[in-house]
C-alpha distance (Angstrom), angle and dihedral (degrees) to the residues before:
residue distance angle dihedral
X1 . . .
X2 3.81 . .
X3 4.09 87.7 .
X4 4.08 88.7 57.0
X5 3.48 83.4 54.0
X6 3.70 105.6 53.2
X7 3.87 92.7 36.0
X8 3.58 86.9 54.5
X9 3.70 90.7 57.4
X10 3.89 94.1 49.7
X11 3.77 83.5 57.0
X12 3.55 102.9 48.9
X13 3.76 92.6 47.5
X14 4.05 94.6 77.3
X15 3.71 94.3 73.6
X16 3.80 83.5 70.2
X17 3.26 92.1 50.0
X18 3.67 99.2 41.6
X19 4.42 82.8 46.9
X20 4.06 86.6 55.8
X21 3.81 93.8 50.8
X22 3.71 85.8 56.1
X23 3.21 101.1 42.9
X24 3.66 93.3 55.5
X25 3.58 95.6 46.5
X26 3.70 86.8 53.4
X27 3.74 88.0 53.0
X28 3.78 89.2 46.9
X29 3.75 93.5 58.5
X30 3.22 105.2 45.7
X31 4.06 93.2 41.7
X32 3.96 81.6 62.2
X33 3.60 94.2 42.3
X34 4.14 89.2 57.4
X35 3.52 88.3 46.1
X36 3.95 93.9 55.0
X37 3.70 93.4 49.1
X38 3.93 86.3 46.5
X39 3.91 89.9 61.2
X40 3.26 95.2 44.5
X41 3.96 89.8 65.5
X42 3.72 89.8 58.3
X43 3.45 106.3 56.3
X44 3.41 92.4 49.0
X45 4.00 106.2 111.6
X46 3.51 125.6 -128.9
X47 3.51 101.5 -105.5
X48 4.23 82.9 53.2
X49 3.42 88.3 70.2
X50 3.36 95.7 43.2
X51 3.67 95.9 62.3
X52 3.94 93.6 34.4
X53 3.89 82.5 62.1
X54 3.73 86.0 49.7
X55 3.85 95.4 51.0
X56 3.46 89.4 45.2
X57 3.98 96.8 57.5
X58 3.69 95.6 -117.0
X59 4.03 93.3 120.1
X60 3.53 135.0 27.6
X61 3.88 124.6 -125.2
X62 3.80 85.2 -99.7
X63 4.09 95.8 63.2
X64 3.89 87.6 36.9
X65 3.82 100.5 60.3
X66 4.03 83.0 34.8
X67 3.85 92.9 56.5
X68 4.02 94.7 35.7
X69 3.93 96.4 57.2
X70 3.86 81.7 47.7
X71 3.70 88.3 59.5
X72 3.62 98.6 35.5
């Protein structure tokens, strides 16, 4: 009986493993998915920013044509 017992344990334990394996491929994907969006902040240009800001509402056409014939 005590054999059943342990083997039954040794059996059981590879959902934890198979749960780890997920886990980190979870982790995997969405550490590459941060670093994606990451990258995509950099090549942005500067004059991309400038009218993101824009879009966004955080200057008014004033500072935007201001700031774009600085950058121009």
């Amino acid at each position: 009986m005590h054999g059943l017992n342990g083997m039954g344990w040794g059996m059981g334990s590879w959902w934890i493993i198979g749960i780890v394996i997920i886990v980190a491929i979870v982790w995997m994907v969405i550490k590459g998915l941060n670093q994606n969006s990451t990258n995509q902040g950099i090549d942005k240009s500067a004059l991309d920013i400038l009218k993101d800001r824009y879009a966004r509402g955080e200057i008014d056409k004033q500072e935007f044509e201001e700031r774009r014939k600085d950058l121009m």
